[in-house]
N, CA, C and O of each residue as an XYZ file, in Angstrom:
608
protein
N       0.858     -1.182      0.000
C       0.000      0.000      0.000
C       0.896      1.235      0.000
O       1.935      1.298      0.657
N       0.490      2.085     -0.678
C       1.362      3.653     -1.004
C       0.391      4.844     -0.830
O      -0.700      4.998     -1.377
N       0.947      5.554     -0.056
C      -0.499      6.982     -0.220
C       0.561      8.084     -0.870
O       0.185      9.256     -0.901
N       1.794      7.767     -1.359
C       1.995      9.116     -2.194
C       2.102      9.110     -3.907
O       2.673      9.938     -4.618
N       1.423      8.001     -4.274
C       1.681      7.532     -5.244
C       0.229      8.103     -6.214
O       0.128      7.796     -7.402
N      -0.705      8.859     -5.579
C      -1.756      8.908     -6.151
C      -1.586     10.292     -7.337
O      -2.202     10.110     -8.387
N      -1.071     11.168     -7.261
C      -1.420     12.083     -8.724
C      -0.481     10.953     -9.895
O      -1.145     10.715    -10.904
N       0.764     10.347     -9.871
C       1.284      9.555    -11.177
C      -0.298      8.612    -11.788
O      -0.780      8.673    -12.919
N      -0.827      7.761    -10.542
C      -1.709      7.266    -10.835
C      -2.717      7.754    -11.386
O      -3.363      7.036    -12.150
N      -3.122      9.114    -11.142
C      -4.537      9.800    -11.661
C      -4.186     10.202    -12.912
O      -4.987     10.258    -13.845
N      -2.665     10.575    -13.009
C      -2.293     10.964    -14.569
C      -2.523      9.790    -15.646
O      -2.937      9.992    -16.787
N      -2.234      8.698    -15.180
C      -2.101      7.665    -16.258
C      -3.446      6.985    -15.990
O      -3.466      5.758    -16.085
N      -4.166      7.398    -15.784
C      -5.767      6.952    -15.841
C      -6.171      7.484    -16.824
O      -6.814      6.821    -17.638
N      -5.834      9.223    -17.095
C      -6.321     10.042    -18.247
C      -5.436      9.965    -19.415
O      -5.848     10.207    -20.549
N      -3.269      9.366    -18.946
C      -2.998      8.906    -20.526
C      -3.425      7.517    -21.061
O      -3.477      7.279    -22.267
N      -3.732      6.598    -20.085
C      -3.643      5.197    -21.131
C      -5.069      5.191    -21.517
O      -5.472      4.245    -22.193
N      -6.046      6.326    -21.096
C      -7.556      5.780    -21.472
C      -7.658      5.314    -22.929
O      -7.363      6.182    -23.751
N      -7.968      4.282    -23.349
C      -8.182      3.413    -24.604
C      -8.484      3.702    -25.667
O      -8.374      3.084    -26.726
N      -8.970      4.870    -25.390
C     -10.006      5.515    -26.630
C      -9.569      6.858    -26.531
O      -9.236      7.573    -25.587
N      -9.711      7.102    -28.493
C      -9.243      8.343    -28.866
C      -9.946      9.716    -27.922
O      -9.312     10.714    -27.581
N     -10.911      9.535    -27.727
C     -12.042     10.807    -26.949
C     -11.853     10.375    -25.149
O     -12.206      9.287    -24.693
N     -11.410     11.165    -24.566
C     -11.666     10.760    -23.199
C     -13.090     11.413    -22.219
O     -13.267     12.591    -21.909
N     -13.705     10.584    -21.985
C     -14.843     11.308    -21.557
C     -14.601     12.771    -20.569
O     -13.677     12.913    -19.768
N     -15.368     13.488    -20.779
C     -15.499     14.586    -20.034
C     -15.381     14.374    -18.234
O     -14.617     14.919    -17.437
N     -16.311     13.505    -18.047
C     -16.324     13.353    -16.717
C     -15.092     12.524    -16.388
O     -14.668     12.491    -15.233
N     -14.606     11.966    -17.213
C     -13.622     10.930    -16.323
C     -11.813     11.884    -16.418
O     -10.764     11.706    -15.799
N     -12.232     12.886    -17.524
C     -10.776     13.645    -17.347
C     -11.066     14.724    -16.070
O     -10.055     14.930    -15.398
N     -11.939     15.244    -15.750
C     -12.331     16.062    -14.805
C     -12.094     15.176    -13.447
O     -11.114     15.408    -12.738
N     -12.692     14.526    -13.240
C     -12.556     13.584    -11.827
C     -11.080     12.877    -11.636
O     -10.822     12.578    -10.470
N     -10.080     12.571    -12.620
C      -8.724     12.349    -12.566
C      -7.604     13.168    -12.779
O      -6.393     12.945    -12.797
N      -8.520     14.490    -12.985
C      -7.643     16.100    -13.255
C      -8.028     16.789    -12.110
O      -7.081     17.152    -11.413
N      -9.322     17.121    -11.645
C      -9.403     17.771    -10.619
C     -10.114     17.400     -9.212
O      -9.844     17.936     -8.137
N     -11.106     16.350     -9.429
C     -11.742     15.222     -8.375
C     -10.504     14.318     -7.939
O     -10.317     14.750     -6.801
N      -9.928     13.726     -8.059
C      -8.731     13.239     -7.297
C      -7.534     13.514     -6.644
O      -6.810     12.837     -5.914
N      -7.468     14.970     -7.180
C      -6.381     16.198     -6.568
C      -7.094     16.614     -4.800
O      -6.661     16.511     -3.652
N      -8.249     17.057     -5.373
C      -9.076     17.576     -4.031
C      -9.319     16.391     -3.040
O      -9.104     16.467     -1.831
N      -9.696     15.512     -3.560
C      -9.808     14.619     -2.704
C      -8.488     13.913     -1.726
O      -8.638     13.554     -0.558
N      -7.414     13.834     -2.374
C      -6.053     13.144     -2.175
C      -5.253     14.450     -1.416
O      -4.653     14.338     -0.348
N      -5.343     15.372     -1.991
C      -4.474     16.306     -1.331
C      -4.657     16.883      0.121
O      -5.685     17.390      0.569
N      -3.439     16.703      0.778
C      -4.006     17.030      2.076
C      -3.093     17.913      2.320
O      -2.680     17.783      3.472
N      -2.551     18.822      1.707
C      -1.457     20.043      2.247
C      -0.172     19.690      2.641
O       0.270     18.542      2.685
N       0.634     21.109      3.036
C       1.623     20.904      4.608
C       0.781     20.497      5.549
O      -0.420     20.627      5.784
N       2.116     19.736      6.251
C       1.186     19.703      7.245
C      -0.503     19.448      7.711
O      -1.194     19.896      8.627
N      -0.811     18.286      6.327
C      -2.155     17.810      6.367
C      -2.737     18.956      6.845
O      -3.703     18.575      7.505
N      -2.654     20.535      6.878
C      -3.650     21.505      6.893
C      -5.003     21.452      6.277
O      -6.137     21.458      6.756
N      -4.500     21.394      4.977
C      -5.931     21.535      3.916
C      -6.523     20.044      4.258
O      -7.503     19.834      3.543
N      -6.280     19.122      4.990
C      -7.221     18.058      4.641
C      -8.211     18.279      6.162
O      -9.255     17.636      6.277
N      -7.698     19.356      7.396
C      -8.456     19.261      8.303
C      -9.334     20.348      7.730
O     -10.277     20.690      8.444
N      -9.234     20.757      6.937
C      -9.586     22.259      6.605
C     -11.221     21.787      5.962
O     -12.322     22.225      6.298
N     -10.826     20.605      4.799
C     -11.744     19.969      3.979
C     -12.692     18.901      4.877
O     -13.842     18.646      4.521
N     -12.077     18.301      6.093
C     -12.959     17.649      6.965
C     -14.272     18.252      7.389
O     -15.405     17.790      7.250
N     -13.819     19.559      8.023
C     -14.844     20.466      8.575
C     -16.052     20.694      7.293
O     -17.277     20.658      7.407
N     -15.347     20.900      6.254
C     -16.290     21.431      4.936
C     -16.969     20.066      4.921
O     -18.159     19.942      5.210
N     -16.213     19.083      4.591
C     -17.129     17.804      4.201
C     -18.519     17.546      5.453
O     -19.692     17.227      5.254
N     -17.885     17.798      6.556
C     -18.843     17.407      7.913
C     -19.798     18.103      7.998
O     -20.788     17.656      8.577
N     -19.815     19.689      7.341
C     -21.029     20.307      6.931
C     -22.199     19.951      6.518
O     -23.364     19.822      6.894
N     -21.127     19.766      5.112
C     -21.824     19.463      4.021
C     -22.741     17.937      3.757
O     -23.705     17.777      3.007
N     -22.065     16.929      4.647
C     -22.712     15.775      5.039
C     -23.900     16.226      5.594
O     -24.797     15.860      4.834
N     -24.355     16.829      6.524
C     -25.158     17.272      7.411
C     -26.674     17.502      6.418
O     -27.834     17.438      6.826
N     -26.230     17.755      5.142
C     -27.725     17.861      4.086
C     -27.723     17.434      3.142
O     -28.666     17.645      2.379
N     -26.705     16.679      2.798
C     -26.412     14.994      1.853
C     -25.132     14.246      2.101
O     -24.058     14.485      2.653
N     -25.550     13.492      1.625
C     -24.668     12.082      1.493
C     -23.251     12.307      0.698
O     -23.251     12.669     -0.479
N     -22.153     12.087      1.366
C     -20.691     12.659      1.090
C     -19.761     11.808      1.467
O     -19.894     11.287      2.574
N     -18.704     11.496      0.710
C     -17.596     10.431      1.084
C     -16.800     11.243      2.034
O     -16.475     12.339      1.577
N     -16.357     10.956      3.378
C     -15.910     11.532      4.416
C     -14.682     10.664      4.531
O     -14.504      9.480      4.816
N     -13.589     12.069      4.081
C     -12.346     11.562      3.898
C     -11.851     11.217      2.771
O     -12.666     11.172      1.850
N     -10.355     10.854      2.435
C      -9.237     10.711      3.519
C      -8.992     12.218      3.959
O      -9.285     13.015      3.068
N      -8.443     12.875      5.324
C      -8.245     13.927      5.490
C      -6.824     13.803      6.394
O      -6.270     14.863      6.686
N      -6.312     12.724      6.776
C      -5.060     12.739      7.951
C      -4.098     11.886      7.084
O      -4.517     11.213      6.142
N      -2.876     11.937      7.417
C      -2.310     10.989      6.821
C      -2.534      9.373      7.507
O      -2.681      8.354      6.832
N      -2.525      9.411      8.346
C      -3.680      8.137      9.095
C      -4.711      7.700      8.513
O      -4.854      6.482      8.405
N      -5.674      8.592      8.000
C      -6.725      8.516      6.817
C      -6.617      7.882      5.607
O      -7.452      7.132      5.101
N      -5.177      8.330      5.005
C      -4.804      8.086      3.594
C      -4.018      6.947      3.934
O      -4.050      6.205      2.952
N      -3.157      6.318      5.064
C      -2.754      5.037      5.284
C      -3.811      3.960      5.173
O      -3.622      2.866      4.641
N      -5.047      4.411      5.777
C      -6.071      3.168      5.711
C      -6.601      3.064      4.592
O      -6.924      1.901      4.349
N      -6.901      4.000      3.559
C      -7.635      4.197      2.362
C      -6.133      3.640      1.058
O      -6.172      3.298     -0.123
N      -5.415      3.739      1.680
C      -4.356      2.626      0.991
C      -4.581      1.094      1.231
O      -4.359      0.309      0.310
N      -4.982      0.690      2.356
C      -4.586      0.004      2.870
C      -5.925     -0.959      2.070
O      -5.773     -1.884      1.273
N      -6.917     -0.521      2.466
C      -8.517     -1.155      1.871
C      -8.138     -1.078      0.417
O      -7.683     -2.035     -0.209
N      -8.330     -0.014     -0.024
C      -7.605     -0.475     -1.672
C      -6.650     -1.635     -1.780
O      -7.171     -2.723     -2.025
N      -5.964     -1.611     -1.706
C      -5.161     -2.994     -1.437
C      -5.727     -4.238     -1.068
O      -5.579     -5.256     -1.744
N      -6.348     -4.185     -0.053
C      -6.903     -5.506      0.413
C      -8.013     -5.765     -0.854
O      -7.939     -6.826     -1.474
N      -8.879     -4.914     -1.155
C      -9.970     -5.124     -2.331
C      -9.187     -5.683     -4.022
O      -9.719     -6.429     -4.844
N      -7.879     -5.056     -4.115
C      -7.109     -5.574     -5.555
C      -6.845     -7.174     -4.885
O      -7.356     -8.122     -5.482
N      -6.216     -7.369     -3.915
C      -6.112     -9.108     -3.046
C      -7.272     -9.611     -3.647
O      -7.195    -10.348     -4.630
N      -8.202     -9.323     -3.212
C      -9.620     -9.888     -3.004
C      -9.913    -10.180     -4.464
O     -10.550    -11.191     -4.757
N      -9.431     -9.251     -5.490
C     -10.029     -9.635     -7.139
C      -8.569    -10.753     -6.975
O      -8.797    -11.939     -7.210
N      -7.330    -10.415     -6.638
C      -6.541    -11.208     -7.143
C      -6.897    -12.665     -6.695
O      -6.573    -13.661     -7.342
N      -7.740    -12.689     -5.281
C      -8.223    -14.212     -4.839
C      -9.210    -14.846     -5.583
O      -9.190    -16.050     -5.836
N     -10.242    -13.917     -6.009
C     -11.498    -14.161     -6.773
C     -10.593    -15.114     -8.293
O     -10.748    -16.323     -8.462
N      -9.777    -14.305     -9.141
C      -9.222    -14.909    -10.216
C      -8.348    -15.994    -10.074
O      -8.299    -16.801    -11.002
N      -7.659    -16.160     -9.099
C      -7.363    -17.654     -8.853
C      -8.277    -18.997     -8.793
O      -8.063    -20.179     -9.064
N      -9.413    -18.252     -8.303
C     -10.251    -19.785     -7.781
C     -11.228    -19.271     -8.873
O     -12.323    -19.747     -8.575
N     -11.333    -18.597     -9.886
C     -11.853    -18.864    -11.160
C     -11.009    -19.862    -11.973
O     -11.423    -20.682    -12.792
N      -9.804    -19.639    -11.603
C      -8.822    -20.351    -12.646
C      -8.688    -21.785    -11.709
O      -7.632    -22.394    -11.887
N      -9.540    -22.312    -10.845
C      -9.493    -23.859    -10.361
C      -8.672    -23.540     -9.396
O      -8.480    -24.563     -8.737
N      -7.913    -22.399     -8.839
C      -6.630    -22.528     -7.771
C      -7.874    -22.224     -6.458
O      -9.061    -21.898     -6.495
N      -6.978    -22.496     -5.431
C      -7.165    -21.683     -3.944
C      -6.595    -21.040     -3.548
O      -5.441    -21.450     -3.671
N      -6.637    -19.600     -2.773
C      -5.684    -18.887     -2.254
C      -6.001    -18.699     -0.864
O      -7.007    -19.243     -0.409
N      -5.127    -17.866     -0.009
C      -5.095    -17.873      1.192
C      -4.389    -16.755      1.552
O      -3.162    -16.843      1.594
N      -5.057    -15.479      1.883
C      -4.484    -14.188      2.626
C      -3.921    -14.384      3.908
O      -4.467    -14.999      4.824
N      -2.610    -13.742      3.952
C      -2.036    -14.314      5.840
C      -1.384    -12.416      5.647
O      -1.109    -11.628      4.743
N      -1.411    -12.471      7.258
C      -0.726    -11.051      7.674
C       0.525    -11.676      9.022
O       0.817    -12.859      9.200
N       0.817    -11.040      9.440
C       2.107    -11.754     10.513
C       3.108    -12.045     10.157
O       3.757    -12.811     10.869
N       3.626    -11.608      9.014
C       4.747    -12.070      8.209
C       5.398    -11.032      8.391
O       4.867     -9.962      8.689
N       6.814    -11.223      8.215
C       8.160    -10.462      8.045
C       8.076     -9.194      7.343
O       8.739     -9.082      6.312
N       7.429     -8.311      7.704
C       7.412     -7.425      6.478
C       8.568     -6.597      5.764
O       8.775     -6.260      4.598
N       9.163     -6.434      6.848
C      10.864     -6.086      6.320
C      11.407     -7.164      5.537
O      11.817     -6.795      4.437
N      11.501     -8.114      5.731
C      11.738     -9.023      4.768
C      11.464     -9.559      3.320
O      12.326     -9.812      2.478
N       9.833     -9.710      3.157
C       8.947     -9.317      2.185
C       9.589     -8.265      1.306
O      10.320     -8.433      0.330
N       9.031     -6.813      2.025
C       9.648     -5.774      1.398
C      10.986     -5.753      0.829
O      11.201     -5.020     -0.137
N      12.146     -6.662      1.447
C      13.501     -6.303      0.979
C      13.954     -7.496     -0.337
O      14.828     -7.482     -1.204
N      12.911     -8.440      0.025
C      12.450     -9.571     -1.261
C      12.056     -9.572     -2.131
O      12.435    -10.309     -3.041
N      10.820     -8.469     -2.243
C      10.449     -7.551     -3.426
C      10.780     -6.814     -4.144
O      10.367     -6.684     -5.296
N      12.071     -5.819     -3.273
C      12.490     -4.570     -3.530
C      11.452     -3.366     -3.221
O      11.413     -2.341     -3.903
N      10.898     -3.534     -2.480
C       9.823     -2.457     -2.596
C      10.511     -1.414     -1.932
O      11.609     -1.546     -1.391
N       9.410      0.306     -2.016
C      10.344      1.442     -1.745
C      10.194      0.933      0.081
O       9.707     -0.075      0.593
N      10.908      2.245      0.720
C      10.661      2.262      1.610
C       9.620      2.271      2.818
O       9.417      1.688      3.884
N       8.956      3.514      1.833
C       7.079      4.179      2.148
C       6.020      3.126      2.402
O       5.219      3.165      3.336
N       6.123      1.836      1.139
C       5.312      0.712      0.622
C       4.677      0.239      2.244
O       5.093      0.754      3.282
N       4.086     -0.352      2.218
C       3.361     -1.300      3.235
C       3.185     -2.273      2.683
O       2.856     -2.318      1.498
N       3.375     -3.318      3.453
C       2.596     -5.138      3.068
C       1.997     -5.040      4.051
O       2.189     -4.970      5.265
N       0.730     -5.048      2.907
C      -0.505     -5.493      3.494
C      -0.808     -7.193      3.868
O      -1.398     -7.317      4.942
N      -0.688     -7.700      3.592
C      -0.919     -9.385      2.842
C       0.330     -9.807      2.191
O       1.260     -9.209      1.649
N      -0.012    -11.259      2.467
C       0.529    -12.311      1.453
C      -0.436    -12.834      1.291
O      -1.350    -12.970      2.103
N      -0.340    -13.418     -0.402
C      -1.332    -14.196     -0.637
C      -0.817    -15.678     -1.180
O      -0.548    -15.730     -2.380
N      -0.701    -16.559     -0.606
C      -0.671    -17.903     -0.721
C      -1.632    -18.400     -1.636
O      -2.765    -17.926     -1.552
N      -1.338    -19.497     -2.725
C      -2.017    -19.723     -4.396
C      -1.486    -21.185     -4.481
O      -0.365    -21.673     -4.339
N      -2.655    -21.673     -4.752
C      -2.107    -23.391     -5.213
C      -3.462    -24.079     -5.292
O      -4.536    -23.495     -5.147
N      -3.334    -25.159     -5.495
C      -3.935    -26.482     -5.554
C      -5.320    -26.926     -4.415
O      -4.608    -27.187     -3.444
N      -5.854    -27.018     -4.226
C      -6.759    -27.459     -2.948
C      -6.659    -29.006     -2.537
O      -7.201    -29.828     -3.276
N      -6.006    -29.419     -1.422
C      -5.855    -30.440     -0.668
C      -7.052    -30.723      0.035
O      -7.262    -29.998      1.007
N      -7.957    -31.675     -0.240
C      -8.991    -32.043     -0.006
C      -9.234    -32.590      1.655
O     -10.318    -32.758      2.212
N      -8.001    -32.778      2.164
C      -7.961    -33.666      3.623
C      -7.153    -32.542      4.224
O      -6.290    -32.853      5.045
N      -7.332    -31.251      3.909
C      -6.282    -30.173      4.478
C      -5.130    -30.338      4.539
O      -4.669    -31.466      4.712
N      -4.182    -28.996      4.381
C      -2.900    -29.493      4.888
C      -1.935    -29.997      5.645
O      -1.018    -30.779      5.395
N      -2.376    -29.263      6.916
C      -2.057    -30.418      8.138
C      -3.313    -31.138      8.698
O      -3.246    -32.367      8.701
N      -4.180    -30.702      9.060
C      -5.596    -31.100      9.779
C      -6.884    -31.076      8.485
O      -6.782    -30.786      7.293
N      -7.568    -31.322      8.949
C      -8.632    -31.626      7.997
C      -9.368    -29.905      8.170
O      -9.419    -29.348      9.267
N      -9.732    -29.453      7.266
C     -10.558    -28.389      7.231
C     -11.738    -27.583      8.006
O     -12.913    -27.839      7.742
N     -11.419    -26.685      8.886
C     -12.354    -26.329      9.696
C     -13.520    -25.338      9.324
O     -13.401    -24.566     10.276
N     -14.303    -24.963      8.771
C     -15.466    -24.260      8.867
C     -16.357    -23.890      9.975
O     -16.820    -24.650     10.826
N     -16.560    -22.470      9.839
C     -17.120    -21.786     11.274
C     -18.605    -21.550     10.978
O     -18.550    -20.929      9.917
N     -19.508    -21.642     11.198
C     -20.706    -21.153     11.194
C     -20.970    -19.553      9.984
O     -20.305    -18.518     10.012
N     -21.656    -19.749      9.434
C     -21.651    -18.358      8.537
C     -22.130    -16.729      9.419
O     -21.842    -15.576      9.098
N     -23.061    -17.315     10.766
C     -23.756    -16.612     11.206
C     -22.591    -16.064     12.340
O     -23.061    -15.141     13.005
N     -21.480    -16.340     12.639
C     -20.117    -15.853     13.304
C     -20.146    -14.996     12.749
O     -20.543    -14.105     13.501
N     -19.858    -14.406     11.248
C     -19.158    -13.471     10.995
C     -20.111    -12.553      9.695
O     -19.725    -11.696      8.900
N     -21.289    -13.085      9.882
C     -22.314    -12.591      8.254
C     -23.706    -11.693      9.070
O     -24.506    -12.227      9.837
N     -23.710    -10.292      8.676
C     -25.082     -9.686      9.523
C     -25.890     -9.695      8.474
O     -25.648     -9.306      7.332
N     -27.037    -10.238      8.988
C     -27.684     -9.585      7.554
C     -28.932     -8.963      7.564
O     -29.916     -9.430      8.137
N     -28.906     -7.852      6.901
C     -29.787     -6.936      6.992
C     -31.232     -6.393      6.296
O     -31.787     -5.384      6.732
């Protein structure tokens, strides 16, 4: 996960778009909707600045609240990330594999295995293979769905 990586990213949203015409709305929201939103000043000033505005403005519609701290923009890295995992788990076990997200790992290590920058975070590992029908060490445990599923 990276939170300073976002204007390269918003730029190359509006160069690689596919097509000769880039829509109106989508060069506007990756030219100037992702600046406002991402930017949080010196001194994360302007993002407490934009909290207050957003908390207003929530108050008589519905408004994405946040990122405004760099604490903010660590977690909103961080969920992005876990959600690209989550397609990357989904396409494995389309393709017949199983995968398996683990956290508790070496992350200095990881990171220095990867090469990643300094800034980076590991979020996850994701473990990919085969499905062992009698588990790998123990036989397979399943928890109740109603442990961890609300439904509303």
């Amino acid at each position: 996960a990276r939170t300073n990586n976002w204007k390269k990213i918003a730029k190359l949203n509006i160069e690689q778009w596919p097509q000769p015409k880039i829509p109106r709305h989508w060069k506007e929201f990756y030219s100037k909707g992702v600046a406002f939103t991402y930017w949080q000043g010196p001194f994360y000033a302007v993002g407490h600045v934009k909290k207050a505005f957003t908390n207003l403005a929530g108050l008589f519609r519905p408004m994405p609240r946040g990122p405004f701290t760099k604490s903010d923009m660590r977690v909103w890295a961080i969920k992005s990330t876990a959600l690209a995992a989550e397609n990357l788990m989904l396409a494995f076990r389309a393709y017949g594999f199983d995968s398996c997200p683990m956290e508790g790992m070496d992350e200095q290590r990881v990171k220095k295995l990867l090469r990643l920058p300094g800034d980076a975070e590991v979020v996850m590992v994701v473990g990919a293979g085969e499905r062992d029908t009698d588990g790998v060490y123990f036989p397979r445990v399943k928890f109740e769905r109603e442990n961890f599923v609300k439904y509303v």
